[in-house]
C-alpha positions as CSV (number, residue, x, y, z in Angstrom):
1,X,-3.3,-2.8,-6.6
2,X,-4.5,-2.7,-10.3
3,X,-7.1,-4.9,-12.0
4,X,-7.5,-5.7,-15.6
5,X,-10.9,-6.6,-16.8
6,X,-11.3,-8.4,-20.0
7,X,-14.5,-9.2,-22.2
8,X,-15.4,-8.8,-25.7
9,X,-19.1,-7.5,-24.6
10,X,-18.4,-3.4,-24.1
11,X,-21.5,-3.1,-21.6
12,X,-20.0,-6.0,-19.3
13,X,-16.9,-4.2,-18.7
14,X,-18.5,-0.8,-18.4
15,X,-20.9,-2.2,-15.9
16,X,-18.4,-3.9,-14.0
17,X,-16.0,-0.7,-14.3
18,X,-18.7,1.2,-13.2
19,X,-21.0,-0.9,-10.7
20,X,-17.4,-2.4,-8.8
21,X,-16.8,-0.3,-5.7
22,X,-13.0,-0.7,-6.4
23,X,-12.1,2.9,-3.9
24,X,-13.4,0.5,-1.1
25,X,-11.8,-2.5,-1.8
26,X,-8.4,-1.0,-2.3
27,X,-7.6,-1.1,-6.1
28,X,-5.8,1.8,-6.9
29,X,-6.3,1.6,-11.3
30,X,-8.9,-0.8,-13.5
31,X,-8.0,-1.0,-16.9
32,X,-10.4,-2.8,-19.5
33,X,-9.6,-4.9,-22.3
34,X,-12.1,-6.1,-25.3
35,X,-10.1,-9.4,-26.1
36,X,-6.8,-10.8,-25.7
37,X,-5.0,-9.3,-28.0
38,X,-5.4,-5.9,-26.5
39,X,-5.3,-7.2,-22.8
40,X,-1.7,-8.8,-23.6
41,X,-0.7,-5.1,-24.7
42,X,-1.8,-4.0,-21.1
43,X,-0.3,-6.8,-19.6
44,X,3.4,-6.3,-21.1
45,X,2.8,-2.7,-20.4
46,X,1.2,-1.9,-17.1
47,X,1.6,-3.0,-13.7
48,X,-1.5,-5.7,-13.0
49,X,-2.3,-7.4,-10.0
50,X,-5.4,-9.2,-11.0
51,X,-7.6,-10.5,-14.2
52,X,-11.0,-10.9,-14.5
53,X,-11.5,-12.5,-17.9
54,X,-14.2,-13.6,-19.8
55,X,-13.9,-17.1,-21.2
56,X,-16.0,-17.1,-24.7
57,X,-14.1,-14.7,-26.8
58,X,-13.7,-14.3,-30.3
59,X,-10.3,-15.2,-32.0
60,X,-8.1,-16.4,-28.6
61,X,-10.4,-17.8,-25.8
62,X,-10.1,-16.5,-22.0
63,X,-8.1,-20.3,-21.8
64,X,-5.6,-19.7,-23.9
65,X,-5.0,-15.6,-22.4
66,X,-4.6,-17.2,-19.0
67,X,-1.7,-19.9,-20.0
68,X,0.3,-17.1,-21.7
69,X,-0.1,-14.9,-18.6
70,X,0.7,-17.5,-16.0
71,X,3.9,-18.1,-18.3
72,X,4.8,-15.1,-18.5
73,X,3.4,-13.1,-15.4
74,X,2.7,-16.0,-13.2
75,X,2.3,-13.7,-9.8
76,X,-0.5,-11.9,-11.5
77,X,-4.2,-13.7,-10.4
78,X,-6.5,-14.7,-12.7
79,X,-10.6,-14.7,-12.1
80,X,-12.9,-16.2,-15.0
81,X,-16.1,-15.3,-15.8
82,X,-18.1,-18.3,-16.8
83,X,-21.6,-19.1,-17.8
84,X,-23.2,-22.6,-17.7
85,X,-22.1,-23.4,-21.7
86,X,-18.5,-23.0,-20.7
87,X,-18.5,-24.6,-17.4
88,X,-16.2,-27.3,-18.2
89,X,-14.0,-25.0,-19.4
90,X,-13.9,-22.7,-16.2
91,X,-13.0,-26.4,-14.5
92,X,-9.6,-26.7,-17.0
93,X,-8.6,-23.6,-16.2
94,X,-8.6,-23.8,-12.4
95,X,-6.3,-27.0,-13.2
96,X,-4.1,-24.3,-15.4
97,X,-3.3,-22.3,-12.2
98,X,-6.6,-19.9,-12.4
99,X,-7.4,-18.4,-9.0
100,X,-10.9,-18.9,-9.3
101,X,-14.3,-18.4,-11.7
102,X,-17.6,-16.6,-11.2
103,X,-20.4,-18.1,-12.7
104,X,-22.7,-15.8,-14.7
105,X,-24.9,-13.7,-14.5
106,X,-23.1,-12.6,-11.5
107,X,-24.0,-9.9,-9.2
108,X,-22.1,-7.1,-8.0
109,X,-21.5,-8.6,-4.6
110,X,-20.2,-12.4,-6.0
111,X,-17.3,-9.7,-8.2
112,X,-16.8,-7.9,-5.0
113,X,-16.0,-10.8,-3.0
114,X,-14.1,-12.9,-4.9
115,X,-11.8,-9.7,-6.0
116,X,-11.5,-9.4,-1.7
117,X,-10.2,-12.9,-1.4
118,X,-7.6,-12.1,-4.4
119,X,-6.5,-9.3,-2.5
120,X,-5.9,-11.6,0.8
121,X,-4.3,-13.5,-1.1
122,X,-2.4,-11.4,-2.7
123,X,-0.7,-9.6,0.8
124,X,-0.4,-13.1,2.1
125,X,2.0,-14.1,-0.4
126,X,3.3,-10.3,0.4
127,X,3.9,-11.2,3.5
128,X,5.3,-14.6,3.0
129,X,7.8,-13.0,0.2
130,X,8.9,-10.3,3.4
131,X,9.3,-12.8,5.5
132,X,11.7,-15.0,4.2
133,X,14.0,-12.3,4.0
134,X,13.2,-10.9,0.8
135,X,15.0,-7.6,1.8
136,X,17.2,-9.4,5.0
137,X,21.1,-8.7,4.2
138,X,22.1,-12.2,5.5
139,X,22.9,-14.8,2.8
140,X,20.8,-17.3,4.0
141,X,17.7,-15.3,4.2
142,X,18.6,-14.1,0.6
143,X,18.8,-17.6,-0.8
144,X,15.2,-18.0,0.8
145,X,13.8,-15.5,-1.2
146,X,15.0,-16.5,-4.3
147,X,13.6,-20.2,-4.0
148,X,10.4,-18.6,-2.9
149,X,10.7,-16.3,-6.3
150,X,11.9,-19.6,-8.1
151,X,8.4,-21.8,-7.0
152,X,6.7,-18.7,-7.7
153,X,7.3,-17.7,-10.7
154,X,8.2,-21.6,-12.2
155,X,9.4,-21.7,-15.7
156,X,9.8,-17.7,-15.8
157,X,12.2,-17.2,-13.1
158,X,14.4,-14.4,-14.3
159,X,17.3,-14.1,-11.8
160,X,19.2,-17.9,-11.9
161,X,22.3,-15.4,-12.5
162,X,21.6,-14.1,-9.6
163,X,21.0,-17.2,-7.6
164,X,24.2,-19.2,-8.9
165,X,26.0,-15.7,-7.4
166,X,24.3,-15.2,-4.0
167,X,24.2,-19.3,-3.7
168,X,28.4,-19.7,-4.7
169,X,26.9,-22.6,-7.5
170,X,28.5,-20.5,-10.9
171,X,29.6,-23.3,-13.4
172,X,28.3,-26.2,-15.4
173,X,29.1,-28.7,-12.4
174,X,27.0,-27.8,-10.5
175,X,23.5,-30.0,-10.2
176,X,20.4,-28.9,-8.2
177,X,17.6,-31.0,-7.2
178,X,13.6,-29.0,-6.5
179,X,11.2,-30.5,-3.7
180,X,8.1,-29.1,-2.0
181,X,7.2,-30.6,1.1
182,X,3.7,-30.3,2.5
183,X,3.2,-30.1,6.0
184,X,-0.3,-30.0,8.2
185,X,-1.3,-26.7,9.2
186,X,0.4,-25.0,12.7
187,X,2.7,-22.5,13.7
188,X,4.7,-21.4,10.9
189,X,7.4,-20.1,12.8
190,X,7.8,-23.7,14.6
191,X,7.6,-25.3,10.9
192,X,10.7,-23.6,9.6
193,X,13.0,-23.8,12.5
194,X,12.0,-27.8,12.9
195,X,12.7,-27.8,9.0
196,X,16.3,-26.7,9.7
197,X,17.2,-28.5,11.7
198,X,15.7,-31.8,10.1
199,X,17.8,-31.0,6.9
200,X,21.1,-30.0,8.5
201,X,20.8,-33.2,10.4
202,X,20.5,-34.9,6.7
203,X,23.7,-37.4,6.1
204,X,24.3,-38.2,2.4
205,X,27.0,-40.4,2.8
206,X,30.4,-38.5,1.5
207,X,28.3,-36.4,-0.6
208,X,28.3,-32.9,0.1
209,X,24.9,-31.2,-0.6
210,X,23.4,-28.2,0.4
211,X,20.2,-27.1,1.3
212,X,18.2,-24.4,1.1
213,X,14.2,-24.5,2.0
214,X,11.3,-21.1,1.8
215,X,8.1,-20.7,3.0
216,X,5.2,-21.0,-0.1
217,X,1.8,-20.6,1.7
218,X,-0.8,-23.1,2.9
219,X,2.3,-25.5,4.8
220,X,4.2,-25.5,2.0
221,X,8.0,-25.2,1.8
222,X,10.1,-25.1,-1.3
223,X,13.5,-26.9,-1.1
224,X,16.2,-26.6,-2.8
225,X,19.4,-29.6,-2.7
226,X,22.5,-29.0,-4.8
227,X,25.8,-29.7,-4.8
228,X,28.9,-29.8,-7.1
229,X,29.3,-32.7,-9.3
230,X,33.2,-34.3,-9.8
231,X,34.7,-32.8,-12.9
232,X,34.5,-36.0,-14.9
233,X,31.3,-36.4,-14.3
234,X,28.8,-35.1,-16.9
235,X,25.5,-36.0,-15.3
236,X,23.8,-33.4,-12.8
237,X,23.4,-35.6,-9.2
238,X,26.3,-37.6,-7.6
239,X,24.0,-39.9,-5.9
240,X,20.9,-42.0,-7.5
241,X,17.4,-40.5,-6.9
242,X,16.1,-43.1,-4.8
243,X,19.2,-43.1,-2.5
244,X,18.3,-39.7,-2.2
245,X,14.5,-40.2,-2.0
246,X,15.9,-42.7,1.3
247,X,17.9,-39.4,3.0
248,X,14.7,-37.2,2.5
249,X,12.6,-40.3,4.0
250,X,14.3,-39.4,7.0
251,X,14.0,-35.7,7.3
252,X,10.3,-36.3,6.9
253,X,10.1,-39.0,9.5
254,X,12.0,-36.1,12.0
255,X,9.7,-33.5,11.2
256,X,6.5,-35.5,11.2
257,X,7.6,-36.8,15.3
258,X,8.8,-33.6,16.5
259,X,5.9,-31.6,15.2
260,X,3.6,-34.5,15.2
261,X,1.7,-34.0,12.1
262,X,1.5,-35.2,8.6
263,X,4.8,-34.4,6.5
264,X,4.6,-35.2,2.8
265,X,7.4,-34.8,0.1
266,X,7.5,-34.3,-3.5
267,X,10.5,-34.3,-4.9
268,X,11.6,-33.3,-8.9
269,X,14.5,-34.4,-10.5
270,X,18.1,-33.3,-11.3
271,X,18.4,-30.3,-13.4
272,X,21.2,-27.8,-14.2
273,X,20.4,-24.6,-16.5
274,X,16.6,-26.1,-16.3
275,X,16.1,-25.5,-13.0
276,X,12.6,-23.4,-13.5
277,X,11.4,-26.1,-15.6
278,X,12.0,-28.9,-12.9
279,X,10.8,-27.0,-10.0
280,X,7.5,-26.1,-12.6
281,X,7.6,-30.2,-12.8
282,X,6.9,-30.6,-9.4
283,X,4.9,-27.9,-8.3
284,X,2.6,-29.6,-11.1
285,X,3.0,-32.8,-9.8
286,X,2.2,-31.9,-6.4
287,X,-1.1,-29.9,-7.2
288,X,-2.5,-32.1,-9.5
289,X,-1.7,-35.7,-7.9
290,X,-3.6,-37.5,-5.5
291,X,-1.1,-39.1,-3.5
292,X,-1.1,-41.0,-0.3
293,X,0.2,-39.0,2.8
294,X,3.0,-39.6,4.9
295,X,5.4,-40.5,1.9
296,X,8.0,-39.4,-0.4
297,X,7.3,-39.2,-3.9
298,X,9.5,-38.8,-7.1
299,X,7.4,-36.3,-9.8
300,X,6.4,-37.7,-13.1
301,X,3.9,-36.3,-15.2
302,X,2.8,-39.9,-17.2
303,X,2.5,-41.4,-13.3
304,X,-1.4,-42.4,-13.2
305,X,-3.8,-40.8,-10.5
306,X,-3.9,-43.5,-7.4
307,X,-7.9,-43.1,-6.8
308,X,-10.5,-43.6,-8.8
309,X,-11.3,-40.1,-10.2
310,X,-15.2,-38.8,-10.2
311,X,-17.2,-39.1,-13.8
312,X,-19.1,-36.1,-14.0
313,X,-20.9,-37.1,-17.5
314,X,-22.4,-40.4,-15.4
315,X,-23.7,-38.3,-12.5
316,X,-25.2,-35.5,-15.0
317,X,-27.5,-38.6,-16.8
318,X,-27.7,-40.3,-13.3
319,X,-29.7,-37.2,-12.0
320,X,-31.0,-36.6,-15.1
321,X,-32.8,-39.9,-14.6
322,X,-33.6,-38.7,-10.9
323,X,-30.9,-41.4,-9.8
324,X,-29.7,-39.2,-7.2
325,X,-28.9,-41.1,-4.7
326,X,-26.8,-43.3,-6.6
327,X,-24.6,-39.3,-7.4
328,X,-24.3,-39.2,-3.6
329,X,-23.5,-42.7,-2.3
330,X,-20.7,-42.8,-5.2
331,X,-19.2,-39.5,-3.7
332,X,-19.6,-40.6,-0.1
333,X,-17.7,-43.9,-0.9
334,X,-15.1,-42.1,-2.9
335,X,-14.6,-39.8,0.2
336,X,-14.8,-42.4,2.5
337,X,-11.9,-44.5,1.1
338,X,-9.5,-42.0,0.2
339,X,-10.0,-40.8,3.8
340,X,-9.4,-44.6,5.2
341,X,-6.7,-45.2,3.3
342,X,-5.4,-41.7,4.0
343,X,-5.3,-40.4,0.5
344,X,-7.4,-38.1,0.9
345,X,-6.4,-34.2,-0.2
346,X,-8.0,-31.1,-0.6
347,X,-7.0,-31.4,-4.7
348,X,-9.0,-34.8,-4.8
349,X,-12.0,-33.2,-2.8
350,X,-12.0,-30.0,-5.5
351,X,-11.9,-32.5,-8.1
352,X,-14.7,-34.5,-6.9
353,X,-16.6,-30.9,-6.1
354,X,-16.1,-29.8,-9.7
355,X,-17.0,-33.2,-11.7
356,X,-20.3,-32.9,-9.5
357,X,-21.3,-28.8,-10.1
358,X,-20.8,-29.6,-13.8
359,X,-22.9,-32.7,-13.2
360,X,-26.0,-30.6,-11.7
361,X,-24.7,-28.2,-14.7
362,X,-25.8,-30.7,-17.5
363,X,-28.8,-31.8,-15.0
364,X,-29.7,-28.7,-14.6
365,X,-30.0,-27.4,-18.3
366,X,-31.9,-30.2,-18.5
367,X,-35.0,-29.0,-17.1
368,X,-34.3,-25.3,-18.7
369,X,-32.6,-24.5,-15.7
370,X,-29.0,-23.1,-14.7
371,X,-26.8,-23.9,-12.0
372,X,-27.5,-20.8,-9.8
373,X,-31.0,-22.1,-10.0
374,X,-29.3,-24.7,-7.1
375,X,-28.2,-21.7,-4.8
376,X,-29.8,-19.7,-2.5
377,X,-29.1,-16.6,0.0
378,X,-28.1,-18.7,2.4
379,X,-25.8,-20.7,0.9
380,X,-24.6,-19.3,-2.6
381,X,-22.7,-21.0,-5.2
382,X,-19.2,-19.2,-3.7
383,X,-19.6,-21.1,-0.5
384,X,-20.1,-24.6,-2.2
385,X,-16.9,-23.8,-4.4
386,X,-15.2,-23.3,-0.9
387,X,-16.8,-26.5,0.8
388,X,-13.7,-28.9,0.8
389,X,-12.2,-28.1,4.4
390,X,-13.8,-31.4,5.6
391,X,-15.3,-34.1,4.2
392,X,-18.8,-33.5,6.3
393,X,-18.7,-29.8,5.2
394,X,-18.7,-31.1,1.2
395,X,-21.5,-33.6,2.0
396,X,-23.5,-31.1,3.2
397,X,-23.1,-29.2,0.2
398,X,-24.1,-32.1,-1.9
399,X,-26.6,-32.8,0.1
400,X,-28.0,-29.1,-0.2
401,X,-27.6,-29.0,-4.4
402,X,-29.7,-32.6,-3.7
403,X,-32.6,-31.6,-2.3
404,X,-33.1,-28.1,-4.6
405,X,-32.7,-30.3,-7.8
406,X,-35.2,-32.2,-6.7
407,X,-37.9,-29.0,-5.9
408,X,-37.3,-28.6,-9.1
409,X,-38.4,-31.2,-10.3
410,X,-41.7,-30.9,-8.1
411,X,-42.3,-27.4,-9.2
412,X,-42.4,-29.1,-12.7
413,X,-44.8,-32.3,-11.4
414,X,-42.6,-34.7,-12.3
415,X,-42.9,-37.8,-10.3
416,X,-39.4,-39.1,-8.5
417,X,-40.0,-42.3,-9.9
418,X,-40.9,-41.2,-14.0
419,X,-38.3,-43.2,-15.1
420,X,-40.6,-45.6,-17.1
421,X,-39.5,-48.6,-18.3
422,X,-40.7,-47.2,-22.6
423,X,-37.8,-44.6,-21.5
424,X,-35.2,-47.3,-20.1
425,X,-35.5,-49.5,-23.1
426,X,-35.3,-45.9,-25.7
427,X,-31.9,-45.3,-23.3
428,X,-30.4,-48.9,-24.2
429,X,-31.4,-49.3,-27.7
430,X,-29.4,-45.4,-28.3
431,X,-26.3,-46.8,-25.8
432,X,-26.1,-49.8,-28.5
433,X,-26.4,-47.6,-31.5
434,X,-23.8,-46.1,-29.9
435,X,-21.5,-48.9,-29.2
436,X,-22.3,-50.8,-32.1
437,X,-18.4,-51.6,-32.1
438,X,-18.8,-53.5,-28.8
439,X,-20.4,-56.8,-27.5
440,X,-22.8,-55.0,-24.7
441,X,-23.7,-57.8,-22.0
442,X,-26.9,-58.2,-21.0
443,X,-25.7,-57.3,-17.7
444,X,-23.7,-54.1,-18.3
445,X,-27.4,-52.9,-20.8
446,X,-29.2,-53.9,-17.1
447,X,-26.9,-52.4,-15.3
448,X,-27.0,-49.2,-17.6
449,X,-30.6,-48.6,-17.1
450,X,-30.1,-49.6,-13.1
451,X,-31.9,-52.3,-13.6
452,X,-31.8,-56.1,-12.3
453,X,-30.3,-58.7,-15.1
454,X,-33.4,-60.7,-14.8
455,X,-36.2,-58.0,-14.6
456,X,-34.0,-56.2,-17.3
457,X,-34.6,-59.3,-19.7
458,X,-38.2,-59.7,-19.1
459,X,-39.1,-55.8,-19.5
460,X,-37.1,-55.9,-23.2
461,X,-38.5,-59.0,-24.5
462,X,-42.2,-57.3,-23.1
463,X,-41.4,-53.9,-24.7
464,X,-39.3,-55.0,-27.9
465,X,-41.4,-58.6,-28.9
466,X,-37.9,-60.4,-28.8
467,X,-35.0,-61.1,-26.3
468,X,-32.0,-58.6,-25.8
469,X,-29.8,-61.5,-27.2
470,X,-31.9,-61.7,-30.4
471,X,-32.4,-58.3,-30.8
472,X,-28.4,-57.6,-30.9
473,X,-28.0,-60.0,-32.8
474,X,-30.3,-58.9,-35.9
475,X,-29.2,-55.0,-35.1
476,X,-25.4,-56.5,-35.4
477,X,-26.5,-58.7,-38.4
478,X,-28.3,-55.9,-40.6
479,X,-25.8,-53.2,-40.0
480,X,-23.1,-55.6,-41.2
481,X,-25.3,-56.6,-44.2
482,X,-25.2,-52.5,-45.4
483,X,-21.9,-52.1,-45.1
484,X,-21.5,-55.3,-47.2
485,X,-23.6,-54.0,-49.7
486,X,-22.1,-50.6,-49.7
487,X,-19.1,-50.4,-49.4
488,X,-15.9,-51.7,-49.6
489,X,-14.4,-52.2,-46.8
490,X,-12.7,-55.7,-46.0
491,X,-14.9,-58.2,-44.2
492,X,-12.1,-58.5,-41.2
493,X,-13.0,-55.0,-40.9
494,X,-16.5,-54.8,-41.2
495,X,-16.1,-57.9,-38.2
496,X,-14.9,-55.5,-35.9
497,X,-17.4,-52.5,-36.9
498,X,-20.2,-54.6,-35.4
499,X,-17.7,-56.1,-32.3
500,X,-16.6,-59.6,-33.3
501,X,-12.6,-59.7,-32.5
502,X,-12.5,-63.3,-34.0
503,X,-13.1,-63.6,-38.1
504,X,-14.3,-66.7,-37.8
505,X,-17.3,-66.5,-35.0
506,X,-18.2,-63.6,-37.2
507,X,-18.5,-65.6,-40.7
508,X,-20.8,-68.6,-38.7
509,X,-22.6,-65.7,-36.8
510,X,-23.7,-64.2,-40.2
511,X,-24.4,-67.6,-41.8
512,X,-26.2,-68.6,-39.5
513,X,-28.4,-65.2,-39.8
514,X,-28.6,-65.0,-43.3
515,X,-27.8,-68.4,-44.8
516,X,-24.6,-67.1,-46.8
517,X,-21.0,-66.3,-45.8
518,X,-19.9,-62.4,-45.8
519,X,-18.2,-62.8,-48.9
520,X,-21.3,-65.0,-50.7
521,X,-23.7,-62.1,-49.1
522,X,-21.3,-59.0,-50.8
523,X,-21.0,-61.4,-54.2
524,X,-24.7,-62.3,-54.7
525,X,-25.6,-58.3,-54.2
526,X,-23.0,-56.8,-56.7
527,X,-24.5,-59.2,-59.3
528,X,-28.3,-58.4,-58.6
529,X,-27.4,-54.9,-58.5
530,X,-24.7,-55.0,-61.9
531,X,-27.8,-56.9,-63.4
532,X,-30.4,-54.2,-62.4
533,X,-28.4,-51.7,-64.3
């Protein structure tokens, strides 16, 4: 196997060139690239197994080298290399398809290991590939191969021609339809003989439709449905979607009985010559939605996400304000109910593990710290990432990143409890210079501050010499009075700057404060000012 190592800093990639035992692990060439531009040459050129790439480069970013190779050589495995002012971006690009990051500085060992669980991977999917007949002279195990090669390699797959010849399907009337199902973890071997029987036992009415299904990894199959539309007809499928969507309900009810597990469908839509593009539909589909189980479900990328995803820029100022268990119950509960209501997957736990490392990431630099300052021996930052195999197992690690934020804190003598209520008050009084555009409730400024409504009102009026509801008011008042006086801009807008939707509640709101009407207010102060000049 070759490796590619990319970074713009020359003593990273010598150290890592150098340092690396790559003999031991099996990696046969390392070539090193100082940007994009030059690691796309090696790319197009050499054979490359896997990518370590920095993120932070100058002219094209580590991002935008990874989407062009997973267009283009989307076997190929891609590794980031991320420090704590790019951690957000290390989190899009696992979304993009990236195998995994390594937060910097690294050492030696974290390279070492994750370039080990590459290489697993990377004779798994060997495997996998062999055993669906890659090199089998039957047609059927041919056709296997190719919709393994298809899922693979998505929008690139270069041999159609050779599909629509092994499969019989040459012409334009003839429609194909991509799925993936996902089935619980077992004995592969089982799996794929109950799958053929299950779809040979499918009955489409009069339609004849063929099917042919491959082994991805993880319990995954690709399937592949087609069939030859009637000569008249100039659309791709013979039969509507959601009839279809009923046949496939079936085969999933079969599988899930006999095999007694958890059988999940994703199915694309009807494509002809765009084939790779429908199947990349779905694969996207499938890995980024979080879907109820035990269903089938048509892709769409504009379909909103069913739970209630995680908000890592809330739990980074909750901990900030050492509200952590507020971070915890909120994961807890999100766990809890996708797991009751059996919506719970392995992509929602990832996401919810992400949005709260980058959380402890803002926390974190905070208090001049990094994230690594969270991880210890015993459990490092590469076992968190890998934490999602149960809920309990991710709780623990929560639990864990918990308890050292918090020694931190003690090593710095800060008291649990420091949020003071001088503090609270500076927090709400920047959230409404903030959102000076919206009418901010005296419950949701409480409620900001986790505070109760009533408490909340008596601590402003003690800290501020006035109510909340006055205080608005004037900071709504003399913020509409400047832009009266300098500018422009149209009262009806200026309404809304300061969060009145109705004209009219504005004009008596203003009157009331100042004793004129917008318009009298902007008049009187162009003629004191004309008259000054």
């Amino acid at each position: 196997m070759n490796v590619l190592l990319v970074d713009d800093q020359e003593r990273i990639l010598r150290a890592m060139e150098k340092l690396v035992n790559w003999e031991k692990l099996g990696i046969k060439q390392v070539f090193t690239a100082d940007g994009a531009a030059a690691a796309r040459k090696i790319l197009d050129t050499c054979h490359i197994d896997i990518m370590l790439t920095d993120i932070e480069m100058p002219g094209e970013d580590g991002i935008s080298l990874q989407k062009w190779q997973v267009r283009k050589y989307p076997c190929i495995l891609c590794v980031f290399l991320t420090s704590h002012a790019d951690f957000s971006y290390a989190r899009e690009a696992i979304h993009n398809g990236a195998f995994d990051y390594i937060l910097q500085p690294a050492s030696i060992e974290d390279v070492e290991e994750v370039i080990r669980r590459c290489i697993i991977h990377l004779e798994a999917r060997k495997d996998i590939l062999a055993k669906n007949g890659l090199y089998e002279e039957k047609m059927s195990g041919m056709l296997e191969s190719y919709v393994v090669q298809m899922f693979y390699q998505k929008e690139q797959f270069t041999q159609m021609e050779n599909w629509r010849q092994a499969s019989g399907t040459e012409g334009s009337n003839w429609w194909y339809l991509p799925g993936i199902l996902e089935i619980e973890p077992g004995t592969e071997n089982e799996v794929e003989a109950v799958l053929k029987r299950a779809l040979s036992k499918v009955c489409f009415g009069e339609n004849e439709i063929c099917c042919t299904a491959g082994l991805l990894e993880d319990g995954n199959f690709g399937v592949l449905f087609y069939g030859k539309s009637e000569e008249n007809n100039s659309g791709f499928g013979v039969m509507e979607l959601s009839l279809m969507k009923e046949g496939l309900n079936f085969v999933r009810q079969q599988l899930g009985e006999e095999l007694d597990r958890t059988v999940t469908m994703f199915l694309g839509k009807y494509a002809g010559e765009d084939l790779p593009e429908q199947i990349a539909l779905v694969s996207e589909y499938q890995s980024k939605m979080v879907v109820k189980k035990d269903a089938v479900y048509l892709a769409d990328r504009k379909k909103a996400q069913e739970l209630k995803l995680p908000d890592a820029a809330s739990w980074g100022k909750w901990l900030i304000r050492k509200d952590w268990p507020l971070v915890k119950n909120q994961i807890v509960n999100l766990l809890r109910y996708a797991e009751r209501e059996r919506y719970l997957t392995v992509s929602y736990m990832q996401k919810i593990l992400h949005s709260f490392l980058e959380a402890c990431s803002i926390a974190c630099y905070a208090q001049n710290k990094t994230l690594a300052d969270l991880f210890t021996r015993s459990f490092t930052y590469e076992k968190m990432l890998h934490s999602c195999s149960s809920v309990e197992e991710l709780c623990r690690g929560v639990d864990f990143c918990l308890r050292q934020y918090q020694e931190i804190l003690s090593e710095k003598g800060e008291d649990e409890n420091s949020y003071s209520a001088k503090e609270r008050i500076e927090d709400i009084l920047h959230y409404l210079d903030e959102n000076m555009d919206r009418m901010i409730t005296r419950r949701e400024a409480a409620k900001y501050v986790f505070l109760n409504e009533d408490y909340f009102s008596r601590m402003f009026r003690k800290e501020m010499g006035v109510g909340y509801k006055e205080y608005v008011l004037k900071q709504k008042m003399d913020y509409a009075e400047k832009l009266l006086e300098n500018t422009d801009m149209p009262v009806t807008l200026i309404a809304s700057k300061v969060g009145y939707e109705n004209f009219t509640n504005f004009t008596q709101m203003f009157r009331k404060y100042s004793g004129e009407t917008p318009t009298e207010y902007r008049k009187r102060n162009k003629k004191e000012g004309q008259a000054a000049t």
